[in-house]
N, C-alpha and C positions, 0 to 999 in steps of 0.2 A: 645670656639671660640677664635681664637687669633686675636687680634688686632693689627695690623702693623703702626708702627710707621714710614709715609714716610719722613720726616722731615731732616733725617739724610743720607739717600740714596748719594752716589753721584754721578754727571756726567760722572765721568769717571769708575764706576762700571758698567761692562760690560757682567755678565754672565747671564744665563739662570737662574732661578730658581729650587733650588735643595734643598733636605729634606734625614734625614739620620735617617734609624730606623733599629734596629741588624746591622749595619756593612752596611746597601744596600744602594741604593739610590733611588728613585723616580725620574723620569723627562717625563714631559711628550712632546706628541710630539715628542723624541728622539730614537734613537733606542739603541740597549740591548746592554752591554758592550760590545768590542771584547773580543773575549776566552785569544789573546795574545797579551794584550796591554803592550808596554812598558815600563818597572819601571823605566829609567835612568832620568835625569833632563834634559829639553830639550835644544837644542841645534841648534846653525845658521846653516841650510841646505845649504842656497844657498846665494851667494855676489851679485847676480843682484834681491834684493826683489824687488825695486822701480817697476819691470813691475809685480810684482806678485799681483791679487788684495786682497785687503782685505777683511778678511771674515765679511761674517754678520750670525745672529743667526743662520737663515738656514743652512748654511753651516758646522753648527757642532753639534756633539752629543756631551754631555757630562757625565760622569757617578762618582759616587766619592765612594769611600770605608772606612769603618772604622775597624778598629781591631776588637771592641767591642762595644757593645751598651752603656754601660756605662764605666766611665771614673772614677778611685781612685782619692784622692785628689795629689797623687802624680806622677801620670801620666800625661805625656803629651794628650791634646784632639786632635790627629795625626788624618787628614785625606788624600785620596788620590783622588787627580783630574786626571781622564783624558782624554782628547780632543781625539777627532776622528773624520776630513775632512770625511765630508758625502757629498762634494758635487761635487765631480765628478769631480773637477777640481783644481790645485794647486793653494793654499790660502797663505797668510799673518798674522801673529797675531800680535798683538803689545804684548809682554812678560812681560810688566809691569804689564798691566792691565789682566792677568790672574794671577791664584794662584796655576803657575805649579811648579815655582822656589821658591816663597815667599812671603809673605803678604805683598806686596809696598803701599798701601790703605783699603781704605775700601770697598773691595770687594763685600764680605760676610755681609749677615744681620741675627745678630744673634736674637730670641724673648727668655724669658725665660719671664714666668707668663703674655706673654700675653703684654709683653713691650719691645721695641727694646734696647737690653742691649750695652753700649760704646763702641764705638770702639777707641783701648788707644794706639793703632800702630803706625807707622810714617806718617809722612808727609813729603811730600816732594817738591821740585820745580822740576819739570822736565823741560826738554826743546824738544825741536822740537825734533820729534823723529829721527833717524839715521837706516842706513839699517842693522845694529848689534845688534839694538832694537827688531826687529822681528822674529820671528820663521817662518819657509815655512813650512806647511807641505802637504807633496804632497796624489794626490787621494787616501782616505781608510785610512791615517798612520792616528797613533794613539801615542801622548805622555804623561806621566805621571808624577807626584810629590808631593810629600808629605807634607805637613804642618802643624803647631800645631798652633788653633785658639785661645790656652790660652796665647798665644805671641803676640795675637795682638785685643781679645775682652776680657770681663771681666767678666771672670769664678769664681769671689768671693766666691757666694753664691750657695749654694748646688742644686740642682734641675731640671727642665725639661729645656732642649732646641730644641729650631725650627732653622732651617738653613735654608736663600734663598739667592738667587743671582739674579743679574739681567742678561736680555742677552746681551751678546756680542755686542757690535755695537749699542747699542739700548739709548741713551736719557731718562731718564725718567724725568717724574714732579711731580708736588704732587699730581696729581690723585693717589689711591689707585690703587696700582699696581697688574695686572695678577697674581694670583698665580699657577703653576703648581701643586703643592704638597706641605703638611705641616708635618712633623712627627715628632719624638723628638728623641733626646738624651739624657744621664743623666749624669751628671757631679759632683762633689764633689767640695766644694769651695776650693778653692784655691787663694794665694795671685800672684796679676799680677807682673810681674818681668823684668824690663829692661834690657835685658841683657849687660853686662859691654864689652870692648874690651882689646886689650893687645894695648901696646904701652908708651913709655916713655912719663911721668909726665912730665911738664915744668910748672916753674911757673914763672910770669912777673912780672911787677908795676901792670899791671890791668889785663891781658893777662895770663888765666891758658889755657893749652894746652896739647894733648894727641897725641901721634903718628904723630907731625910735626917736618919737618925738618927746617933749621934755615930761608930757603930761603920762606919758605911759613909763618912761627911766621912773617916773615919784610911784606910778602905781606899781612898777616891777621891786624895785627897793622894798617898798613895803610887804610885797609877797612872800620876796625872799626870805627877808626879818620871819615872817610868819612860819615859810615850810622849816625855817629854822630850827622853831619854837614848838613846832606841831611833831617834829622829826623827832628830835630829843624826846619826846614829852611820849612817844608810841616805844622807842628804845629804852625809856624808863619803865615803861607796863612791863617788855619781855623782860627784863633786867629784874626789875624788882618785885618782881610777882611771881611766887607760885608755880613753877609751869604745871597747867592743867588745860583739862578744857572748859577754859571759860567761855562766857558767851563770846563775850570781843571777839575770841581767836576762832571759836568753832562757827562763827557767822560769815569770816571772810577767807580762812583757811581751813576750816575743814574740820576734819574729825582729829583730835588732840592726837602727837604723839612725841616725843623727847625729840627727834630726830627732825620733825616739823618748826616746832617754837627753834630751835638753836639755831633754824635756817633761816629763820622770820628774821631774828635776833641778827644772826650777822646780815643779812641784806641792810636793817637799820642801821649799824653800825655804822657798813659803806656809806647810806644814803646822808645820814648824819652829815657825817666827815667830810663827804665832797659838795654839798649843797655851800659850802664857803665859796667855790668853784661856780662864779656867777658869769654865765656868757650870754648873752639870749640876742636874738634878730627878731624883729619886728617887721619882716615884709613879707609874711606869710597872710594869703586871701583867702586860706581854700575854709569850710565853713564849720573846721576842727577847732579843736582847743591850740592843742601844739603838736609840733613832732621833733622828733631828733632823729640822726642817724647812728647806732649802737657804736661803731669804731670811730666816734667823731667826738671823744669827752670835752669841752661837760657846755655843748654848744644846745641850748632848747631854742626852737623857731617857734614863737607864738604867732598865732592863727584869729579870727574872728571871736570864736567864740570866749577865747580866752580873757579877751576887756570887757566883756558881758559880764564875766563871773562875779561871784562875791569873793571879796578879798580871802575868805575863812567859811568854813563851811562844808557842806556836799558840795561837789562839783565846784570846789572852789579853783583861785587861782593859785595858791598856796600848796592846796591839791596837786592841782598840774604838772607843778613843780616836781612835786615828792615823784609823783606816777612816769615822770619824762627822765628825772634822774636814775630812777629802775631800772629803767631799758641800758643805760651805757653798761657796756662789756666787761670794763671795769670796775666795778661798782655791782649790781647784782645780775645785770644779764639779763631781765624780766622779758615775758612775749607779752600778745595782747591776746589774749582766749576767751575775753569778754568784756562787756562793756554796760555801765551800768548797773546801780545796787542788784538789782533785779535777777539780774542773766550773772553777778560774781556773786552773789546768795544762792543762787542753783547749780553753776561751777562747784563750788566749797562743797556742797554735798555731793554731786557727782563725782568728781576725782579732782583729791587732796594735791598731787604733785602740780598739776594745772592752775588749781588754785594759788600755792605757793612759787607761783612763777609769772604770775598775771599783775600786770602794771598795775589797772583796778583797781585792785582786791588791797594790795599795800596801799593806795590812796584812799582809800574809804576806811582801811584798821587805821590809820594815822588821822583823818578826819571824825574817825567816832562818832560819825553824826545820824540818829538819833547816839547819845549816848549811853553805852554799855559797858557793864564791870569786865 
């Protein structure tokens, strides 16, 4: 019987539950693949999505394909998603949070022996999403895409695996979650592998740099000085103040407790300390701030939205910084369980431990912006 480890699931993992055995898929509730669903990567249908609604699980079937049931140690474990509007009416997707184009999260929940195995992919900040974020796809169409989950879980160890997803649209918590279907694959270990990018080397006083131009190395310089400045200056609040619950801390972590602040406190410490640790790649497209990979220190891939930012501020780029240094393994480990003041002000008061693990949440106590005691 396998045991599901909910602990790791996250908020914005959005699919159905799905199970892969010879190459098929199981879903229940869903209906049977189309005969002719599309291979292409999907694609922005329509410029007015804002009126299109978005879908929820109902609204989709999903079906996913494997070459082979078992996977060499030098193969990629390639599988194929694809969404098919069942619900009679033209829908919305958010394209991050599927895995039609790429593994942007932690979608997928992989088990092998019976244990939910790492998931070692990016992280990211994303921001409010934009109408070139979503995919339409109208009554019946059906798109598809491919993906290799040893690019983003930890197919080390030779053996069985179970594959689920959560639905679309769907929250979950730590109740043990619905399972539609359980089955396995088999995979051959393999070592995980970051993949590398092209772009010219620069290297600084403290500042290494990959695929930036001169005018983003002045604006990256400048951030860093800042999450510097902003880091120390949040590690002085938990340091010299009080521990209680003040507003600051009960707005972005939760409800006060000794054991909460000394956790806040040493994540600041790390983030402090290794924000000296300047690495950053600038040939990141996708329409996020940044991302990093947790076992890859202290390398941040800035994104689009990241040269938009203001230097200091909400959602700044100094922010970024602080929130992408979080995530490394070394340093404090943080997930992403929200995004935006909004949804890490409704975290905080829902559950504290989520809160004080959420990338967010540490860049907005460190931005203080509106400011509070």
């Amino acid at each position: 019987m396998i045991r599901l480890n909910t602990q790791k699931y996250r908020s914005g993992a959005r699919w159905a539950y799905l199970a892969i055995v010879s190459g098929a898929l199981v879903v229940s509730a869903c209906a049977d693949s189309p005969e002719d669903a599309p291979e292409e990567n999907p694609e922005i249908l329509d410029s007015s999505v804002a009126a299109v609604p978005e879908a929820t699980a109902a609204d989709l079937a999903v079906t996913l394909a494997a070459p082979v049931s078992t996977f060499g140690a030098a193969e990629q474990v390639r599988v194929t998603v694809t969404l098919t509007n069942v619900s009679g009416r033209r829908v919305r997707v958010l394209e991050r949070e599927t895995p039609l184009r790429d593994i942007k999260h932690d979608l997928f929940h992989v088990v092998r022996g019976g244990e939910a195995v790492p998931y070692l992919g990016r992280h990211y900040k994303w921001g409010e999403p934009t109408a070139s974020d979503y995919l339409v796809l109208e009554r019946g169409e059906s798109k598809s895409g491919t993906v290799d989950l040893s690019m983003a879980y930890d197919f080390t160890v030779t053996g069985s695996y179970a594959v689920h997803l959560l639905p679309y649209g769907v929250e979950h918590d730590d109740a043990a979650p619905r399972v539609a279907s359980s089955v396995q694959l088999r995979a051959e270990g393999r070592p995980f592998v970051i993949p590398s990018r092209g772009g010219k080397v620069e290297l600084g006083a403290s500042l290494t740099t990959t695929g930036c131009t001169s005018t983003q190395i002045s604006q990256l310089t400048t951030a860093y000085g800042s999450a510097r400045t902003m880091a120390s200056a949040a590690l002085g609040y938990l340091t010299s103040t009080t521990p209680s619950a003040t507003l600051r801390y009960t707005t972005w972590f939760g409800s006060y407790s000794a054991n909460g602040w000394n956790t806040a406190r040493t994540h600041f410490t790390a983030i402090t300390q290794q924000l000296a640790n300047e690495v950053a790649d600038c040939t990141c497209t996708d329409s996020a701030y940044a991302y990093v990979y947790p076992a890859q220190p202290y390398k941040i891939y800035l994104c689009n939205a990241f040269w938009s930012a203001p230097n200091v501020g909400t959602d700044s780029r100094a922010g970024t910084l602080i929130h992408e240094m979080s995530h490394f393994n070394v340093v404090a480990g943080t997930d992403d369980w929200a995004y935006g003041q909004t949804a890490c002000k409704r975290l905080a008061k829902k559950n504290v431990n989520r809160a004080l693990d959420n990338a967010d949440s540490h860049e907005y106590f460190a931005e203080n912006t509106p400011a509070q005691p």
